[in-house]
N, C-alpha and C positions, 0 to 999 in steps of 0.2 A: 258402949264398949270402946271406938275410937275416943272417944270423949276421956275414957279413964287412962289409953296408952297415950294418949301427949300432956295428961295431964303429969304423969309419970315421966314422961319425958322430960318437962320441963322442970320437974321438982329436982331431979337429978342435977348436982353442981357439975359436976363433968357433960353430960348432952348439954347445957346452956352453953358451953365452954365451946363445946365444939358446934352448937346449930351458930354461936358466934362468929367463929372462925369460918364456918362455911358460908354464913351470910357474907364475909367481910370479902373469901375467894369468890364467890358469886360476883360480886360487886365490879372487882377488879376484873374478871374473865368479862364482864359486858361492857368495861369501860374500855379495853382494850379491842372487841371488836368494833365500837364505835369509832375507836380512832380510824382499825383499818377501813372499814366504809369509809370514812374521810378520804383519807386518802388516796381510794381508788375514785371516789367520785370526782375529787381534786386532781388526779391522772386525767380523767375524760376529759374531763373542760380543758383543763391545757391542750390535749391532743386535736380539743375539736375547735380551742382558740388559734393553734397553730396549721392547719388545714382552712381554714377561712380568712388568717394573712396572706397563705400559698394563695389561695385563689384568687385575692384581691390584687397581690404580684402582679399572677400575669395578665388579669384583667388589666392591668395599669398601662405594662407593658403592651398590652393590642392595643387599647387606647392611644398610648403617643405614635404606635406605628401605623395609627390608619391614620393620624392628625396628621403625619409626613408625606405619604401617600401620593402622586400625581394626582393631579382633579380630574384632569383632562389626557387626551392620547398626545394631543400637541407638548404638555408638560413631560409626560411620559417622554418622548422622544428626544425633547432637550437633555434631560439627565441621558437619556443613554448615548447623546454626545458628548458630552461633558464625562463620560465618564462616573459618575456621582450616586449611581445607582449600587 
């Protein structure tokens, strides 16, 4: 019985016409959500490439500031004669 409704189906010049058209909006409607997943998966990675330069920042930044750092209390107390601290 289904076997005889698409075979009717497809005998018909107008359902080809239109199961065409809807394959062809099918098509289109999943190529465009593939875009949008792109592009939101292409959002994260920027987001999480931009959060991991931040961190590497101010990792840099405590880096040169403990490289400046007095070694010693003796050092320490020259700079806070000098002023330099």
């Amino acid at each position: 019985m289904i076997a005889t409704l698409l075979g009717g189906i497809a005998a018909s010049p107008w359902m080809r016409a239109a199961l065409r058209y809807g394959a062809i909006a099918l098509t289109i409607n999943l190529f465009l959500l593939l875009l949008r997943r792109a592009g939101e998966r292409t959002g994260r990675l920027i987001e999480r490439l931009e959060t991991t330069e931040k961190a590497n920042e101010i990792q840099r930044r405590m880096l040169e500031a403990a490289a400046r750092r007095p070694r010693d209390r003796g050092e320490l107390v020259d700079r806070l004669r000098d002023g330099g601290f």
